[in-house]
N, C-alpha and C positions, 0 to 999 in steps of 0.2 A: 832462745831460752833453754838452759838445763834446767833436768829434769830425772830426779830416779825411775825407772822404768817402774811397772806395774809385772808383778811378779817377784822383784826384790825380797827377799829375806832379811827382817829387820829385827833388833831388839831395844826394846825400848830402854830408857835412861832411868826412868825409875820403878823400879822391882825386877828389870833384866826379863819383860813377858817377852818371847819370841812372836812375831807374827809377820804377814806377808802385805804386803803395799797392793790393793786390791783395786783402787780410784785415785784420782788426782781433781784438784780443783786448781785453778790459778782465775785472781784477780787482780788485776793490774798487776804488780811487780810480786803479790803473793801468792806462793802455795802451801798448799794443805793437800797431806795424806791420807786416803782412807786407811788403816790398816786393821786387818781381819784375823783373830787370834781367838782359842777356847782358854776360856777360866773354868777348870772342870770340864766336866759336859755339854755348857752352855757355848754357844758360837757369839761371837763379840766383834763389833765393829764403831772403829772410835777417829776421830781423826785430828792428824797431829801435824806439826809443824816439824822442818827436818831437824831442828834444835834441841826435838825430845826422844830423839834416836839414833842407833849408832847402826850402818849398814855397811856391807864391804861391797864392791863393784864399781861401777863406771855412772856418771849422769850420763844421760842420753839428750840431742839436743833434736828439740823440737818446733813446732811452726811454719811458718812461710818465711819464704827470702827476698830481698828485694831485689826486685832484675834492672 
């Protein structure tokens, strides 16, 4: 499975907030983003599907392989 790394610089699709990919979750064939961004002062962590963000860089592939 690909995967965006965790550290990724992301901005989201709506209001264009910057934030950083900080966790991942995968179930069955879905994942979900933690990502970790301030509104103001406050520190914020929400998590998104990759359909509600726009990132530059590479997936990374991840898991076991079958020998």
């Amino acid at each position: 499975m690909k995967v965006i790394p965790c550290g990724t610089h992301i901005t989201t699709k709506l209001n264009s907030i910057p934030g950083i990919i900080t966790g991942l979750s995968i179930r069955f064939t879905m994942v979900s983003y933690e990502v970790s961004y301030f509104n103001g002062q406050d520190y914020k962590q929400i998590w998104l599907t990759e359909s509600e963000f726009n990132f530059t860089g590479k997936k990374e592939t991840i898991g076991f392989t079958k020998q």
